[in-house]
N, C-alpha and C positions, 0 to 999 in steps of 0.2 A: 504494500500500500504506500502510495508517497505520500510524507507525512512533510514533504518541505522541496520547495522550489523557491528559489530567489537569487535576483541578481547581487553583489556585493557590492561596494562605494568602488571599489577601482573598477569595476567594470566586469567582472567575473560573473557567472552563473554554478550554482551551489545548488545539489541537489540531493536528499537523503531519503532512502527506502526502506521500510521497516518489512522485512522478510517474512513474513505471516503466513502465504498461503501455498498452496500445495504445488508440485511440478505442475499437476495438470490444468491447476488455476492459475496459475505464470504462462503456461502456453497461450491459455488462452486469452490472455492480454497483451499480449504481439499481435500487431499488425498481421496480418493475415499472409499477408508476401512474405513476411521474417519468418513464418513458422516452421515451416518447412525444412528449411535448410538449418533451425533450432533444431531442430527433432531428432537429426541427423546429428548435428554434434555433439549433444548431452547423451550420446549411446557412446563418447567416447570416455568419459566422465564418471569416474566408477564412484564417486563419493557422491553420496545425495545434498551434503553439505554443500561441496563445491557446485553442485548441478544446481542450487538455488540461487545461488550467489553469481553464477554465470546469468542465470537469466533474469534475475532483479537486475544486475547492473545494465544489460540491455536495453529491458523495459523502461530502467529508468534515465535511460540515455535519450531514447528515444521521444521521454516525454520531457525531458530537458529541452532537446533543439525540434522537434517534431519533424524530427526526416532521421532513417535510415543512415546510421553511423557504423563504420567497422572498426571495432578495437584489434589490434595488434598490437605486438610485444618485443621490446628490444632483447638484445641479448642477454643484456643485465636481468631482464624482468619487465621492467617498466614499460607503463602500456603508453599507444601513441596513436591516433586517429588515421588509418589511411589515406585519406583525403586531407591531410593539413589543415585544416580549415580552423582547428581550434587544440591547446595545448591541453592533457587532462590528466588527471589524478583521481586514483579509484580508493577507496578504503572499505571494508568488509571485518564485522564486530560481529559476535552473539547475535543474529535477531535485525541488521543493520547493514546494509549500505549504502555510502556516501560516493558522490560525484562532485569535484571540481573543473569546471573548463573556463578556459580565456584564448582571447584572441590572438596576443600578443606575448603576454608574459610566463616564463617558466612558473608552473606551480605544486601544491603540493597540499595531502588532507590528509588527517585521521581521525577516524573515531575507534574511540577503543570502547567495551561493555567496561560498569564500576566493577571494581573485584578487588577483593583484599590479597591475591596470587603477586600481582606485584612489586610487594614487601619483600618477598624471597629473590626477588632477582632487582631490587634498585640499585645496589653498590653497583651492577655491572654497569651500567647507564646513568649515576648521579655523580658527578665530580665534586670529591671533597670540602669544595670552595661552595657549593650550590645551595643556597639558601630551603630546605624542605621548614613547612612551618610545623610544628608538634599537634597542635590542634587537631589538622585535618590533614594527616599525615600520609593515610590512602590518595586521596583526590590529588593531592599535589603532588605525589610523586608519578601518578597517573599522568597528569596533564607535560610535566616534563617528558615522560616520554611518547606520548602525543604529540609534542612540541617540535619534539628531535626526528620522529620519523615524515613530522610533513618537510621538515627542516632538506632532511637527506632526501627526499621524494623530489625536490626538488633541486636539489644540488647535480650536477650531473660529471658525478665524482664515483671512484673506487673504493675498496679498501676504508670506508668514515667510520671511525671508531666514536659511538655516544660519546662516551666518558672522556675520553681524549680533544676529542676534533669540534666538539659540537655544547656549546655553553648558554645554560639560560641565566638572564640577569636577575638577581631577587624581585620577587612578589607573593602579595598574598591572594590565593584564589577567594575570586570572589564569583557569580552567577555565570559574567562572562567580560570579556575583557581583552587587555593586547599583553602577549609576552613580547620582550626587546631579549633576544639573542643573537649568540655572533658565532662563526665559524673561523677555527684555526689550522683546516686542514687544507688550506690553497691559500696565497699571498697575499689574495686583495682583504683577506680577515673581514670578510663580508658583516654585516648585520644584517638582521631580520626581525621586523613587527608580525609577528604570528598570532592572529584572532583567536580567542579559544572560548568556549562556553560549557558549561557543566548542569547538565541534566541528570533527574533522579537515576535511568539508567546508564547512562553512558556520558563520556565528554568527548568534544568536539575542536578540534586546532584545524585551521586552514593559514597557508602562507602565500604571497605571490612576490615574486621577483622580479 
């Protein structure tokens, strides 16, 4: 179900799908032309997770720019619009996926589901110096690395180590908001204002560059 379309102040279109319904109620909200040649490829798709997640992000591509889009995939991973027409970033949570596209500028999205699992793995991705507040010590270490992965979504770099390569500057979370991070893993030591909002299930970061 799309539970959000909207363009963003630079000029972006933003779009999030909540994963709800069944393979064969996704089929049949494709375009009627797309189905087909859908049918065909989720017979290659042995996980039913991924076979949801392949056609939410379609559908909801589709209802993003209303015409008939092809995602392809660079070598890295990252996906890239065959037709050039627009740059995008795809992200897939528990229950959720999100679409960023823009005309002009590299970008980059995540959402991740709330979950207290990310405790056990922050040191790998929080650098020492990185302000987490005690409070709300889940969400905020959540959103940094929500942060980090639109951050490198859009970087179009090798080998970007979190903890190393990729710095958020302190804040306290709040509903939603701008992070100010910077990147050390190329020369220009870039910064990035990365949008982020935090919802009962899940939080959301988008960056554009």
């Amino acid at each position: 179900m799309l539970i959000r379309r909207e363009h963003t102040d630079n000029g972006g279109l933003l779009g999030i799908w909540k994963m709800d319904e069944s393979r064969a109620e996704l089929l049949q909200l494709l375009p009627e032309h797309m189905r087909s040649d859908a049918v065909e490829h989720i017979k290659t798709i042995r996980s039913e997770r991924r076979t949801t997640e392949w056609l939410s992000t379609r559908i909801l591509l589709f209802m993003l720019l209303n015409e008939e889009k092809t995602i392809l995939n660079h070598p890295d991973g990252k996906p890239y619009l065959e037709d050039g027409t627009h740059h995008i970033s795809i992200s897939h949570t528990k229950d959720y996926a999100a679409i960023y596209l823009h005309k002009t500028h590299l970008i980059g999205i995540d959402i991740e589901i709330r979950s207290e699992r990310v405790r056990k793995v922050a040191d790998k991705f929080i650098g020492d110096t990185e302000y987490i507040d005690p409070s709300q010590k889940t969400v905020h270490q959540l959103l940094h690395w929500s942060a980090k992965e639109s951050m490198f979504k859009l970087m179009e770099e090798n080998e970007i180590h979190f903890k190393h390569h990729l710095h958020i500057q302190p804040f306290t979370p709040v509903s939603k908001g701008i992070i100010t991070a910077t990147e050390t893993k190329t020369d220009l030591n870039r910064t990035f204002n990365i949008h982020y909002e935090v919802h009962p299930d899940y939080v959301l970061t988008w960056v554009a560059g």
